[in-house]
N, CA, C and O atoms as a Tinker XYZ file with bonds, in Angstrom:
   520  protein
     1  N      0.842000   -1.182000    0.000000    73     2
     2  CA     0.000000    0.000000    0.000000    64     1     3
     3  C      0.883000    1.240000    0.000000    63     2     4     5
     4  O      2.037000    1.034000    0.377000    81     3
     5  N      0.519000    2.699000   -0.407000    73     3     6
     6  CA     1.542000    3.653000   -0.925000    64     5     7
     7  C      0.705000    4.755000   -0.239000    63     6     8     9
     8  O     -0.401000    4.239000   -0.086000    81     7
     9  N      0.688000    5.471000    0.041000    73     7    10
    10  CA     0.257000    6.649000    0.641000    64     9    11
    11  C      0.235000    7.534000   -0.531000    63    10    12    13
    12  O      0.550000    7.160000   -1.661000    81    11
    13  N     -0.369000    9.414000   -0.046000    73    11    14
    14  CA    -0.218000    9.721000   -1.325000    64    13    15
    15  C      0.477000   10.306000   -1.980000    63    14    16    17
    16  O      0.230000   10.756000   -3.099000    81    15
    17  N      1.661000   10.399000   -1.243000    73    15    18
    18  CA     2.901000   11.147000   -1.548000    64    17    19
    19  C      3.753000    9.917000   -2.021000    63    18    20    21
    20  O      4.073000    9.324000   -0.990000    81    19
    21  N      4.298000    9.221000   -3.187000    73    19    22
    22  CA     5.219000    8.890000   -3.497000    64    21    23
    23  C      6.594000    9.121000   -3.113000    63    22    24    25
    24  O      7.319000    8.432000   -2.395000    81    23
    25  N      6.852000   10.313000   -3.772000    73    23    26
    26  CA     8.134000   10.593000   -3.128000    64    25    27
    27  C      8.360000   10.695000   -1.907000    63    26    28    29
    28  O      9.390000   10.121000   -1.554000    81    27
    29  N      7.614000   11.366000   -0.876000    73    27    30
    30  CA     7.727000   11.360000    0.593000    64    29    31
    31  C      8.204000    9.559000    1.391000    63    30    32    33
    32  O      9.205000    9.259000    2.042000    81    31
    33  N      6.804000    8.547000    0.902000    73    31    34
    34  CA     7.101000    7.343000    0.785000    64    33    35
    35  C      8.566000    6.314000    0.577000    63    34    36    37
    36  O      9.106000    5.407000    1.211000    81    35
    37  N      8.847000    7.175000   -0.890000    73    35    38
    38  CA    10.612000    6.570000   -1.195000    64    37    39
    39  C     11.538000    7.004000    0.141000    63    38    40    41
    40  O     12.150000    6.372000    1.002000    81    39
    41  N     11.319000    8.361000   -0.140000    73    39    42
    42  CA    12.625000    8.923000    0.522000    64    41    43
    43  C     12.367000    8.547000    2.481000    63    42    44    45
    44  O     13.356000    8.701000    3.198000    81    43
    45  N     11.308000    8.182000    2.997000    73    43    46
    46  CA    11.454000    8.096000    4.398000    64    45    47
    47  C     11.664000    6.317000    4.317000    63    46    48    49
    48  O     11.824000    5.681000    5.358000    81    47
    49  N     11.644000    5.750000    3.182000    73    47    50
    50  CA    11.659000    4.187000    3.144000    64    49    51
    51  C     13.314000    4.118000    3.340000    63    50    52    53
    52  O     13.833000    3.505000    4.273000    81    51
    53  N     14.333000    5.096000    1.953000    73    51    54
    54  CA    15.054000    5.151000    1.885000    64    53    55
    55  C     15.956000    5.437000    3.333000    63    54    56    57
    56  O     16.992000    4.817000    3.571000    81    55
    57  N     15.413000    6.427000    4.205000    73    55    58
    58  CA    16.354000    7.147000    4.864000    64    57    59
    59  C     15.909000    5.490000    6.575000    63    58    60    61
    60  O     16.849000    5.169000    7.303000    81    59
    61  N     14.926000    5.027000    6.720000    73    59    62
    62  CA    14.963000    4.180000    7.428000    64    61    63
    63  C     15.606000    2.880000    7.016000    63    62    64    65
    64  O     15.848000    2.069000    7.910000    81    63
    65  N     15.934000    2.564000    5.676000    73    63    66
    66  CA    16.775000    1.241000    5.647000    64    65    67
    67  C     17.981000    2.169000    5.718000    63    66    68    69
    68  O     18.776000    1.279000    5.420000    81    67
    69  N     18.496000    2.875000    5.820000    73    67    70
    70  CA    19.844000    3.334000    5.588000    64    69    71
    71  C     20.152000    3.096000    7.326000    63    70    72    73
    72  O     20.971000    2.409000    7.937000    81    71
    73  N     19.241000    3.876000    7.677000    73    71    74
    74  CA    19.504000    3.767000    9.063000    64    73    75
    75  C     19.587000    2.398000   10.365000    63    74    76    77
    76  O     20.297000    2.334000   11.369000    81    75
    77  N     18.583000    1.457000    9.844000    73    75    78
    78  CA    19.501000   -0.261000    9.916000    64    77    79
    79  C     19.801000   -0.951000    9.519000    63    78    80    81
    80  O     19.609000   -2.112000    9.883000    81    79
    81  N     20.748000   -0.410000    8.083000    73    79    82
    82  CA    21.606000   -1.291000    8.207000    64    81    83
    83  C     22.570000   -1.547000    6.854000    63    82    84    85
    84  O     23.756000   -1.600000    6.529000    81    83
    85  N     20.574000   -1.726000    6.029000    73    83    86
    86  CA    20.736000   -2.674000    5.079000    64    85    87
    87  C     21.350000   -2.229000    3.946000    63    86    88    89
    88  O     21.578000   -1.028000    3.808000    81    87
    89  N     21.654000   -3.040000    3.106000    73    87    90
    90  CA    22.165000   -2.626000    2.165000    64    89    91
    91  C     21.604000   -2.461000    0.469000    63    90    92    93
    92  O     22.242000   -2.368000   -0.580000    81    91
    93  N     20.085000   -2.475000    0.764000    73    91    94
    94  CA    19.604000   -2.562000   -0.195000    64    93    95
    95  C     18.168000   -2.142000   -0.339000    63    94    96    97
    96  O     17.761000   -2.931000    0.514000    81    95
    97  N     17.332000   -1.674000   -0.644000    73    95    98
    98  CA    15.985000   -1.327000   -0.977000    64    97    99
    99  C     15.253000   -1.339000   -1.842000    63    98   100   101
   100  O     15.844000   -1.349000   -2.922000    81    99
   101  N     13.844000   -1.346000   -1.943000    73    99   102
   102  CA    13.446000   -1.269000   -3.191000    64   101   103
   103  C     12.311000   -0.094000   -2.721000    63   102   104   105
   104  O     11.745000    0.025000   -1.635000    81   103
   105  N     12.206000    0.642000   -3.822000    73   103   106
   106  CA    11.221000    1.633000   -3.660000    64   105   107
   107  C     10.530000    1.560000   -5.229000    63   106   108   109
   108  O     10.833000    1.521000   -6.422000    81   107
   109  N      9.056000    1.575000   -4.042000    73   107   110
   110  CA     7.872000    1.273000   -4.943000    64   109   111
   111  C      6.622000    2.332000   -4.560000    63   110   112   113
   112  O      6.656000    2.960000   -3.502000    81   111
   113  N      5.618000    2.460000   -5.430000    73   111   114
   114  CA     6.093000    2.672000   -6.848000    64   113   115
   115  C      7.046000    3.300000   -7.593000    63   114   116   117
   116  O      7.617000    4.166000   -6.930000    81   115
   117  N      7.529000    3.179000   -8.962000    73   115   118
   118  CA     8.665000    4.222000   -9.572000    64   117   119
   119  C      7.918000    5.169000  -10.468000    63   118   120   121
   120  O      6.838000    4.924000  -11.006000    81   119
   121  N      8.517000    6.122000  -10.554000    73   119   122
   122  CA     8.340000    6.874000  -11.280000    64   121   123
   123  C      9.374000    8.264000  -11.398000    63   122   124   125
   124  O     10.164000    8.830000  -10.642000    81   123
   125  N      8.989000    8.416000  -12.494000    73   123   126
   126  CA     9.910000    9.613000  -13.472000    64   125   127
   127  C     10.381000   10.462000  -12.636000    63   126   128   129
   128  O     11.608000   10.531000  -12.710000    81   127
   129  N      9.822000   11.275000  -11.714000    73   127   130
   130  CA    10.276000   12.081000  -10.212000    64   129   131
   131  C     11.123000   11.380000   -9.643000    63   130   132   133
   132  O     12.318000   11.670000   -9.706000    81   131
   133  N     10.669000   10.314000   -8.972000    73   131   134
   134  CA    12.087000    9.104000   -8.073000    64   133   135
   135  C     13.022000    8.997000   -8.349000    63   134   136   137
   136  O     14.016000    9.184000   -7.648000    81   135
   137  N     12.960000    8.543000   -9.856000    73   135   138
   138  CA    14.045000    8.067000  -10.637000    64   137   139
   139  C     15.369000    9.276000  -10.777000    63   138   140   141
   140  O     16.598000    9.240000  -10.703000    81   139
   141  N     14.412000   10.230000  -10.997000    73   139   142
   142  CA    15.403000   11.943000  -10.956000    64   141   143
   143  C     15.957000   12.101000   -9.843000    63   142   144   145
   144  O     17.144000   12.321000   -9.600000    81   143
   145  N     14.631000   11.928000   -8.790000    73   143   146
   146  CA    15.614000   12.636000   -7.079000    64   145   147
   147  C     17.099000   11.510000   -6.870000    63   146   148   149
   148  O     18.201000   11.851000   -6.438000    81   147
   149  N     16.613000    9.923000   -7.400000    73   147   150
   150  CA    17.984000    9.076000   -6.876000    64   149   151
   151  C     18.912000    8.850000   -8.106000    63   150   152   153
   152  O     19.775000    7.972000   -8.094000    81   151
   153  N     18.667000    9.819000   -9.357000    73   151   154
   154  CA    19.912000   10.197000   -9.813000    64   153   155
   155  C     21.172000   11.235000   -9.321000    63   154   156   157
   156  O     22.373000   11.301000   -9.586000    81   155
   157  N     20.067000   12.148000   -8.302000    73   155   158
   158  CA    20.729000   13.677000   -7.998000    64   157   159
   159  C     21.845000   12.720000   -6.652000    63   158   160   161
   160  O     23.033000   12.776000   -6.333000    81   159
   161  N     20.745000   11.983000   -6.239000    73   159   162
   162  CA    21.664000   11.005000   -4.759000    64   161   163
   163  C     23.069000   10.431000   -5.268000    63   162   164   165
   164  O     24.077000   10.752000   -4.639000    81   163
   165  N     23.167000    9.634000   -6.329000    73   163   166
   166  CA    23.814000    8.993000   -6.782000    64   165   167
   167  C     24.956000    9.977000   -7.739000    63   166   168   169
   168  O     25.875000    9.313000   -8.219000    81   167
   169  N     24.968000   11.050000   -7.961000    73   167   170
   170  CA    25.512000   11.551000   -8.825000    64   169   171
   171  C     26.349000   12.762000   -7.197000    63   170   172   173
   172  O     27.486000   13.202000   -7.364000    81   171
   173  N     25.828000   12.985000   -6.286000    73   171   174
   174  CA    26.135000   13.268000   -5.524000    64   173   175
   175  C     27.197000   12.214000   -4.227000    63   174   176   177
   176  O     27.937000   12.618000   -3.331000    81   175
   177  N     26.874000   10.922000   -4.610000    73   175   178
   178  CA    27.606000    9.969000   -4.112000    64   177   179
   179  C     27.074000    9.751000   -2.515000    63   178   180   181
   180  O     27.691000   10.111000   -1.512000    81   179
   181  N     25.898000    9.134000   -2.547000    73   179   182
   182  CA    24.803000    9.172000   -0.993000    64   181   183
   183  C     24.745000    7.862000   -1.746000    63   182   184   185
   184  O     25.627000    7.256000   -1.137000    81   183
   185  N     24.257000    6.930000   -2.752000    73   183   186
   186  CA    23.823000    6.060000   -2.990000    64   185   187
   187  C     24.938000    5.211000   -3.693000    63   186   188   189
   188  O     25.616000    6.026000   -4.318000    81   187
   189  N     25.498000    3.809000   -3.902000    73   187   190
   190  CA    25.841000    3.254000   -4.807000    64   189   191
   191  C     25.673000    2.968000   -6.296000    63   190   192   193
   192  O     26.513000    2.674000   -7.146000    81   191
   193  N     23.869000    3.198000   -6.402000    73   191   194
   194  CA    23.210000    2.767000   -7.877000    64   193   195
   195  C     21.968000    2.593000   -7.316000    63   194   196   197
   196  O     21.643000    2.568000   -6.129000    81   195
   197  N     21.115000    2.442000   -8.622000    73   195   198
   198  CA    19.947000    2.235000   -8.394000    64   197   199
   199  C     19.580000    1.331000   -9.776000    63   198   200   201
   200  O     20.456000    1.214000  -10.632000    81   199
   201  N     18.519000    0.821000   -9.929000    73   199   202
   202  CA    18.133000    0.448000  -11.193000    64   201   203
   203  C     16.322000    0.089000  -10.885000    63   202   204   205
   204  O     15.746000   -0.278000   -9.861000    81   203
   205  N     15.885000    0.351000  -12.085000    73   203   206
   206  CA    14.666000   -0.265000  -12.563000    64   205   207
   207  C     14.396000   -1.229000  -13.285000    63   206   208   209
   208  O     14.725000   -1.477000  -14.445000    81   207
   209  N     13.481000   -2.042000  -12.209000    73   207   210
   210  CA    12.485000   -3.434000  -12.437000    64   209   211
   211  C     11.379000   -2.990000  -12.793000    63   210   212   213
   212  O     10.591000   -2.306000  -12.139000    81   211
   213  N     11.295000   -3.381000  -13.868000    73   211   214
   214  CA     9.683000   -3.933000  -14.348000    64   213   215
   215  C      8.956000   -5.000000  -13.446000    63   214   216   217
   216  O      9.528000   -6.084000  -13.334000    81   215
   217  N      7.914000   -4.841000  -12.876000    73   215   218
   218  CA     6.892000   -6.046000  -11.849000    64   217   219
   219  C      5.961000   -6.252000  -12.891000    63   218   220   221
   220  O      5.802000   -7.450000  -13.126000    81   219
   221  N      5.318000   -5.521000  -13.566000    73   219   222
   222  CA     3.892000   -5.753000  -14.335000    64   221   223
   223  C      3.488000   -4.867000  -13.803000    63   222   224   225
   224  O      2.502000   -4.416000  -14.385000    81   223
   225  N      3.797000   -4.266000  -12.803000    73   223   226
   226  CA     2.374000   -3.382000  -12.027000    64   225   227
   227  C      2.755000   -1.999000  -12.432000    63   226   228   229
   228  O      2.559000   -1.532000  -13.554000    81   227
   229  N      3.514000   -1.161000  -11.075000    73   227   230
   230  CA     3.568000    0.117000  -11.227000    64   229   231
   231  C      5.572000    0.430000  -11.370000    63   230   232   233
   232  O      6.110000    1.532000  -11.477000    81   231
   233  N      6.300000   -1.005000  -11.318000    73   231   234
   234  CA     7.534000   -0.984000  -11.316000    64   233   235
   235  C      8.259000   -0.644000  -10.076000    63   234   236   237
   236  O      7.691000   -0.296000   -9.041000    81   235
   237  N      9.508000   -0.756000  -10.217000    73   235   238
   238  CA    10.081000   -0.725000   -9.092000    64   237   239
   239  C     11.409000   -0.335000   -8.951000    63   238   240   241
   240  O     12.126000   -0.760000   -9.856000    81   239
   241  N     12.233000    0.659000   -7.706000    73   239   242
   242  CA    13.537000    0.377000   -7.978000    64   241   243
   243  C     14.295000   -0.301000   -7.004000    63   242   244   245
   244  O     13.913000   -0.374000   -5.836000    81   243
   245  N     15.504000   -0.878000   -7.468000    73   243   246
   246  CA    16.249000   -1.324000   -6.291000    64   245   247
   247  C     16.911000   -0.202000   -6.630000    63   246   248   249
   248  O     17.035000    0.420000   -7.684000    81   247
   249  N     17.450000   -0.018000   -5.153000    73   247   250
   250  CA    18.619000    1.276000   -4.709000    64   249   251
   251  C     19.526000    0.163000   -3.991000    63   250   252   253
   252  O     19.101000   -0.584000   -3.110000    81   251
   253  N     20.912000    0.158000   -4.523000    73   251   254
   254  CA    21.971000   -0.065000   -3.401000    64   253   255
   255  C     22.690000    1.091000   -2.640000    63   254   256   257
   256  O     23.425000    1.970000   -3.088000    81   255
   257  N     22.229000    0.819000   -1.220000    73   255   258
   258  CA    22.429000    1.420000   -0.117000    64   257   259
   259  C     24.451000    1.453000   -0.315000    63   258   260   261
   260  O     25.111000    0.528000   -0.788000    81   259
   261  N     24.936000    2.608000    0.138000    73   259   262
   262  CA    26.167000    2.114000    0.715000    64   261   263
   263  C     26.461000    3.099000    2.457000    63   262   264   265
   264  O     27.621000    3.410000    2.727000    81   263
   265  N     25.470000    3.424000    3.316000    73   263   266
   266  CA    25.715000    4.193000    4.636000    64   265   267
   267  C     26.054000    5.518000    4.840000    63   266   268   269
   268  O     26.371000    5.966000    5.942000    81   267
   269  N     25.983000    6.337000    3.535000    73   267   270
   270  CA    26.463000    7.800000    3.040000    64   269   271
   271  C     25.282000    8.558000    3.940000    63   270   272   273
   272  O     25.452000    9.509000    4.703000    81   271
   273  N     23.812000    7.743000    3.579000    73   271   274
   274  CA    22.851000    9.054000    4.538000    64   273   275
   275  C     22.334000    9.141000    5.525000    63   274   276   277
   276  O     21.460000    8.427000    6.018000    81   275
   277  N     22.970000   10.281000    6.012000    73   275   278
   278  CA    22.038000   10.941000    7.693000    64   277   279
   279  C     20.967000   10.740000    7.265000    63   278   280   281
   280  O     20.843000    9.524000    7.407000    81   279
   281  N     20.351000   10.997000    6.960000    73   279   282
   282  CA    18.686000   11.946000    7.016000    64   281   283
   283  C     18.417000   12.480000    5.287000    63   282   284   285
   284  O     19.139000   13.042000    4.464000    81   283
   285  N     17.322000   12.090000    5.272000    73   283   286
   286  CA    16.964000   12.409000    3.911000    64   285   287
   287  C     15.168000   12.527000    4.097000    63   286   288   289
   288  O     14.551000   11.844000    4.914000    81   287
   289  N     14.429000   13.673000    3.030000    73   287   290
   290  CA    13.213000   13.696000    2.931000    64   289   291
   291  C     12.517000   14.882000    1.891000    63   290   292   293
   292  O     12.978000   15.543000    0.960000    81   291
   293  N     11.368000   14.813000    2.444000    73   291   294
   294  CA    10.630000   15.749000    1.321000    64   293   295
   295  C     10.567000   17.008000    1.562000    63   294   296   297
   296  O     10.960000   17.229000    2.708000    81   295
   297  N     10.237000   17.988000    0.984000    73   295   298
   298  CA    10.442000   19.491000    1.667000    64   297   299
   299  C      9.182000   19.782000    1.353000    63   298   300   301
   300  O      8.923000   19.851000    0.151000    81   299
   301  N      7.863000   20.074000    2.552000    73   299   302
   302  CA     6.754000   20.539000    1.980000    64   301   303
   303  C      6.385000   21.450000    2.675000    63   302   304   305
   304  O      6.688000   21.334000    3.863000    81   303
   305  N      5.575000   22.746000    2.257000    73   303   306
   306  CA     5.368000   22.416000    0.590000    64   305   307
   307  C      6.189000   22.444000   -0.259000    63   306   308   309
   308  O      7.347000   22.667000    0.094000    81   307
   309  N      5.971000   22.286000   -1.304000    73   307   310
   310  CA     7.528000   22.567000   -2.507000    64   309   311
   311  C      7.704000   24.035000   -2.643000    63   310   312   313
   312  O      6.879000   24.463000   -3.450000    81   311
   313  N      8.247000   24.702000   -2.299000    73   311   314
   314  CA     8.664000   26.439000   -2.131000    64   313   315
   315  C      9.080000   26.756000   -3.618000    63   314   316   317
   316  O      9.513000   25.932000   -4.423000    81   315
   317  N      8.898000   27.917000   -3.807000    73   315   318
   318  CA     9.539000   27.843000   -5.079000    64   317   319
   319  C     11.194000   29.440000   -5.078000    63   318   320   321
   320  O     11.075000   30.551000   -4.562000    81   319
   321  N     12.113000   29.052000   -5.614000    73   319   322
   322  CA    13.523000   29.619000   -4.804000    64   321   323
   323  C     13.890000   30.125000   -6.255000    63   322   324   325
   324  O     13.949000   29.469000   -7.295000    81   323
   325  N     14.157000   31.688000   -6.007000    73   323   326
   326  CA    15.137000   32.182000   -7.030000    64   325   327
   327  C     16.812000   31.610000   -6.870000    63   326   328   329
   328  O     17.223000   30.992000   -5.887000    81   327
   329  N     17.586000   31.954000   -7.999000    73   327   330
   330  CA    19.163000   31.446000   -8.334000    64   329   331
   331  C     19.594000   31.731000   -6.854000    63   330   332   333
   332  O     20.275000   30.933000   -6.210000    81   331
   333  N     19.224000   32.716000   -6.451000    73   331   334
   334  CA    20.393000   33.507000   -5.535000    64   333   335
   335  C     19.325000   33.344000   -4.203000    63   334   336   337
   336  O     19.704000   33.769000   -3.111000    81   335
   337  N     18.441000   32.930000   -4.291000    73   335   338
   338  CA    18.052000   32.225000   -2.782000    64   337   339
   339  C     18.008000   31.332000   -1.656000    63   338   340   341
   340  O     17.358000   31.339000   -0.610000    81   339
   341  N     19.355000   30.127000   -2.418000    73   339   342
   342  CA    18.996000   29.105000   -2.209000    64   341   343
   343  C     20.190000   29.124000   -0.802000    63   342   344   345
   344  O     20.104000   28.102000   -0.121000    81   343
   345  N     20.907000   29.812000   -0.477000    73   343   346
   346  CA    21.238000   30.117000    1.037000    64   345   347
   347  C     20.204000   30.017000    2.198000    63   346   348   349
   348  O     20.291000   29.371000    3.242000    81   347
   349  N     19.415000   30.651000    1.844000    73   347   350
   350  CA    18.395000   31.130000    2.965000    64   349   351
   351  C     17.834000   29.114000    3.208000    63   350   352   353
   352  O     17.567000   28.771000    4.359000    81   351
   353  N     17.749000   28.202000    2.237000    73   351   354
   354  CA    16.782000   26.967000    2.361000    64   353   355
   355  C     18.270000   25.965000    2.153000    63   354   356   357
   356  O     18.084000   24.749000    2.129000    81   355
   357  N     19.948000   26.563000    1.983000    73   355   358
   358  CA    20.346000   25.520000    2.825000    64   357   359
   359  C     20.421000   25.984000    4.194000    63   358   360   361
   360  O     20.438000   24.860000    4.698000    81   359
   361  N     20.467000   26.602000    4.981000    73   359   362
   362  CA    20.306000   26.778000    6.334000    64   361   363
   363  C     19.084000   26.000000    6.916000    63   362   364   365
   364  O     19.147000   25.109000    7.763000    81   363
   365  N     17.984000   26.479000    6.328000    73   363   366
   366  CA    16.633000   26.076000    7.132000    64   365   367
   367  C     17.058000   24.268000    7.081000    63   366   368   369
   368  O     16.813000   23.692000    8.141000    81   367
   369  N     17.678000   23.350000    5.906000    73   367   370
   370  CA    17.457000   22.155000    6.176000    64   369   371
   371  C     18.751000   21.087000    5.863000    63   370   372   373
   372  O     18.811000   19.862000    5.762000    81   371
   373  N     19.868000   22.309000    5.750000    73   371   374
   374  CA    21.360000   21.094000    5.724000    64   373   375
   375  C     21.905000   21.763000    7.041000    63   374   376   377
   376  O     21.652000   22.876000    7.501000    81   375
   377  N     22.781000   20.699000    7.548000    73   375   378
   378  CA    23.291000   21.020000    8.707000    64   377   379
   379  C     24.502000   21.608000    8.630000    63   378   380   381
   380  O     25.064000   21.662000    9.724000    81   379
   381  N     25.275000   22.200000    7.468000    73   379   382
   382  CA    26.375000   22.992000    8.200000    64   381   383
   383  C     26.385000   23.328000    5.808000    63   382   384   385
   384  O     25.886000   22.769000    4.831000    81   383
   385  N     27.285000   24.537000    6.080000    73   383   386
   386  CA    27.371000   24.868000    4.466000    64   385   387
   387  C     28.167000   23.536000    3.600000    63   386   388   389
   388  O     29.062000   22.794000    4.005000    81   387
   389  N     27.509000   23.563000    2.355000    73   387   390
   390  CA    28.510000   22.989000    1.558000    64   389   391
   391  C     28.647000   21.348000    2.166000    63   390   392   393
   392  O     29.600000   20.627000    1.868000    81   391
   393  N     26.966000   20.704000    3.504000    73   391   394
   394  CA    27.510000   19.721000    3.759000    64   393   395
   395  C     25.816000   19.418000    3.242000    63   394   396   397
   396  O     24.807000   19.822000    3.821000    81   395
   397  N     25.903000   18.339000    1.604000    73   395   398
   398  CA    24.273000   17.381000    1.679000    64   397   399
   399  C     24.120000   18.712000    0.834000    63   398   400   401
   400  O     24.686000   19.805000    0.815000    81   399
   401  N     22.707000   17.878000   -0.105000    73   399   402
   402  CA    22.245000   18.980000   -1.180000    64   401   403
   403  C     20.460000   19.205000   -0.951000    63   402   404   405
   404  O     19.729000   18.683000   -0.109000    81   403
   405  N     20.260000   19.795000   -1.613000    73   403   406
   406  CA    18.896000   20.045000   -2.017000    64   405   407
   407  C     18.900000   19.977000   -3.362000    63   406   408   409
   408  O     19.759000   20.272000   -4.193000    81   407
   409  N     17.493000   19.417000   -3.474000    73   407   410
   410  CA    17.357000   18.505000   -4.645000    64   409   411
   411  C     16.041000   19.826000   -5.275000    63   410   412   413
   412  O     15.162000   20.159000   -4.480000    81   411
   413  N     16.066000   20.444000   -6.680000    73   411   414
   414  CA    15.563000   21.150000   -7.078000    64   413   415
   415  C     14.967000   20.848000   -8.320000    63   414   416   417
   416  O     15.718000   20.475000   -9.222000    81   415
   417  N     13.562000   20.956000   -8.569000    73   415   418
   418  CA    13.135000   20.771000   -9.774000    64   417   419
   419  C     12.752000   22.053000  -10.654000    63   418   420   421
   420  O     11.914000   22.892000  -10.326000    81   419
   421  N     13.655000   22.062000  -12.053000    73   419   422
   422  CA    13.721000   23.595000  -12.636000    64   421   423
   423  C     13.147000   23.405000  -13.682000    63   422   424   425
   424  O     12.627000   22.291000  -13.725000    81   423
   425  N     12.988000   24.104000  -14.698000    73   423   426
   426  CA    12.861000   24.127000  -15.982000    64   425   427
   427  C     13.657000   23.230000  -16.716000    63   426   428   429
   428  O     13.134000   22.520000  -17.576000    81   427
   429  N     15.095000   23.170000  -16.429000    73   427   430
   430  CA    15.808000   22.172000  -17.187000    64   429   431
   431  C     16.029000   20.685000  -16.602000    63   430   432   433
   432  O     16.801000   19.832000  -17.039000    81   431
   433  N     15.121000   20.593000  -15.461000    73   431   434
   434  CA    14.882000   19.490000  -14.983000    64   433   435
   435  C     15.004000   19.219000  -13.876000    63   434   436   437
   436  O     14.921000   20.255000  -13.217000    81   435
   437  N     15.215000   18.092000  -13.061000    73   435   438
   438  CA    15.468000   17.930000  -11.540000    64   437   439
   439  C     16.949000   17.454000  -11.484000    63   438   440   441
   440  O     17.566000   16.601000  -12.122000    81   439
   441  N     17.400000   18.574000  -10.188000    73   439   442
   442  CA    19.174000   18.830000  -10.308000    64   441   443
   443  C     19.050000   19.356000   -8.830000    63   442   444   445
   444  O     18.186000   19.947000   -8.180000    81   443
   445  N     20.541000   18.780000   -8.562000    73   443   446
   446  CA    21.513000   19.468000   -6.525000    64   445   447
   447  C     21.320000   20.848000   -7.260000    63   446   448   449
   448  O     21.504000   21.126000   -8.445000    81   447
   449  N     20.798000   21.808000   -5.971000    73   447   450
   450  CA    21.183000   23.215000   -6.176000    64   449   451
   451  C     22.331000   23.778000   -5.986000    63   450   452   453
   452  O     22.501000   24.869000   -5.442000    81   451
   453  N     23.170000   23.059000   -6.425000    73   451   454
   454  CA    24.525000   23.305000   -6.252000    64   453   455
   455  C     24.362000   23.490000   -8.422000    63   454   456   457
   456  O     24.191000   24.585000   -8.956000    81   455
   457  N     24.443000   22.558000   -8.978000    73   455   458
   458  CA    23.895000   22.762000  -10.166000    64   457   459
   459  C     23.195000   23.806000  -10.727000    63   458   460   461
   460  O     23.642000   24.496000  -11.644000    81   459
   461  N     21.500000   24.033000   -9.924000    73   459   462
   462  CA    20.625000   24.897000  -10.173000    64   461   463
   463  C     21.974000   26.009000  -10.053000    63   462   464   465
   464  O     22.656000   26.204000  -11.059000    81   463
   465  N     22.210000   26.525000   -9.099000    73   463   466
   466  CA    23.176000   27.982000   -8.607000    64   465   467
   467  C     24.292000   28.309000   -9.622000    63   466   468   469
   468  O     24.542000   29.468000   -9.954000    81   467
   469  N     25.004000   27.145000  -10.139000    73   467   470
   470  CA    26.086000   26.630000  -11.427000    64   469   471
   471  C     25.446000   27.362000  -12.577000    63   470   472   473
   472  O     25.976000   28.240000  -13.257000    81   471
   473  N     24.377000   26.933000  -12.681000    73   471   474
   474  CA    23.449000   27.479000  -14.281000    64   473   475
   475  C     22.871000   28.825000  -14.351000    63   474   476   477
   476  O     22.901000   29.582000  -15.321000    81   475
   477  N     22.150000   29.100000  -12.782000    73   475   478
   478  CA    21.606000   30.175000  -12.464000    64   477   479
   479  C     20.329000   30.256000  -12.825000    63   478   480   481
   480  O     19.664000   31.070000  -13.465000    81   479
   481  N     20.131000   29.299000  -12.314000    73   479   482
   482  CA    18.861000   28.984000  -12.562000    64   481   483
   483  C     18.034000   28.601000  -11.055000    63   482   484   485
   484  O     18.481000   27.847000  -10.192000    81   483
   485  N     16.412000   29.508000  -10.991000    73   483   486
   486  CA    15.975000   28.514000   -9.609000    64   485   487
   487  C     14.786000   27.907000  -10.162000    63   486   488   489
   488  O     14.360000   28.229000  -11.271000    81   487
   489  N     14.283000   27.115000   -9.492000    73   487   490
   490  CA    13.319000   26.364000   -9.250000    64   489   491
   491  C     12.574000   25.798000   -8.035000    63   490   492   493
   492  O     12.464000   26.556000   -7.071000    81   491
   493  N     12.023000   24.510000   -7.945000    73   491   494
   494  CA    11.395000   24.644000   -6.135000    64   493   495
   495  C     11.924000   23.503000   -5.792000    63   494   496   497
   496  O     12.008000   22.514000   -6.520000    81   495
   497  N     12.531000   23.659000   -3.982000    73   495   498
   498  CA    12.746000   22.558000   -3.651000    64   497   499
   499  C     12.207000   21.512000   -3.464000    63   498   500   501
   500  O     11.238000   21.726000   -2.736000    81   499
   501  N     12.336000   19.819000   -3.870000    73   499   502
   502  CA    11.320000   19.302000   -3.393000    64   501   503
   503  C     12.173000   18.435000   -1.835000    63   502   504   505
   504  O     11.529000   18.309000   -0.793000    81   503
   505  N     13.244000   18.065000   -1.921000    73   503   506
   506  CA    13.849000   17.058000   -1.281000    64   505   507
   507  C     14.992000   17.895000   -0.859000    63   506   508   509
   508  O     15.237000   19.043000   -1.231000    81   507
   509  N     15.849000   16.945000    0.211000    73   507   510
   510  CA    16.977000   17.342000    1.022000    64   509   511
   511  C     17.732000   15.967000    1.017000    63   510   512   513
   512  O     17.253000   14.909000    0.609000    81   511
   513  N     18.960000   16.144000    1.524000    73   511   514
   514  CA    19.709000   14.756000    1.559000    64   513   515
   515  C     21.257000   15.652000    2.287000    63   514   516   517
   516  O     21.863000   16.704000    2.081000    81   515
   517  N     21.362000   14.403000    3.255000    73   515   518
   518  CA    22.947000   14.728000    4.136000    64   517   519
   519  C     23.234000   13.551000    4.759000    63   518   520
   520  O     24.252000   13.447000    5.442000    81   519
């Protein structure tokens, strides 16, 4: 059963297997959003990999865990952050500068605002990760 936040779902599934132990997860359902936020993880180096299974149903991913995350989740509501704002919302939800990203969905897609800030570009946060 899935609640109605998907992503909220992944990412508190995610941040409780991280936290005993395991080394592996699957987060269900997948979709096109997920798949983006645990590219930004993985490209940031919080995750080992991930991949997508086909079930028949709504699909699925395995994520290999490797112990990289504190704390990870959804940011609601989704705020929406100019280029040069995104100071003010790492304070409110990373614990020290320059430590864990925020995960931003822009016009040119879902990207670390470390990226968004790179391009100069904002968009709204949806997620956090440290």
């Amino acid at each position: 059963m899935t609640g109605n936040d998907p992503l909220s779902n992944a990412l508190s599934g995610l941040d409780n297997a991280e936290s005993v132990g395991h080394l592996t997860h699957e987060v269900t359902p997948a979709s096109n959003e997920i798949g983006s936020v645990l590219e930004v993880f993985y490209d940031r180096g919080y995750i080992d990999g991930f991949e997508y299974v086909d079930d028949g149903k709504a699909g699925q991913f395995e994520v290999e865990l490797k112990g990289a995350i504190n704390e990870c989740g959804p940011i609601k509501p989704r705020y929406a952050v100019g280029a040069e704002d995104f100071e003010k919302w790492e304070k409110r939800y990373l614990p020290a500068r320059d430590f864990g990203a925020l995960v931003v969905t822009t016009s040119s897609g879902i990207m670390s605002h470390y990226e968004a800030r790179e391009q100069g570009i904002g968009g709204q946060v949806i997620a956090y990760v440290y």
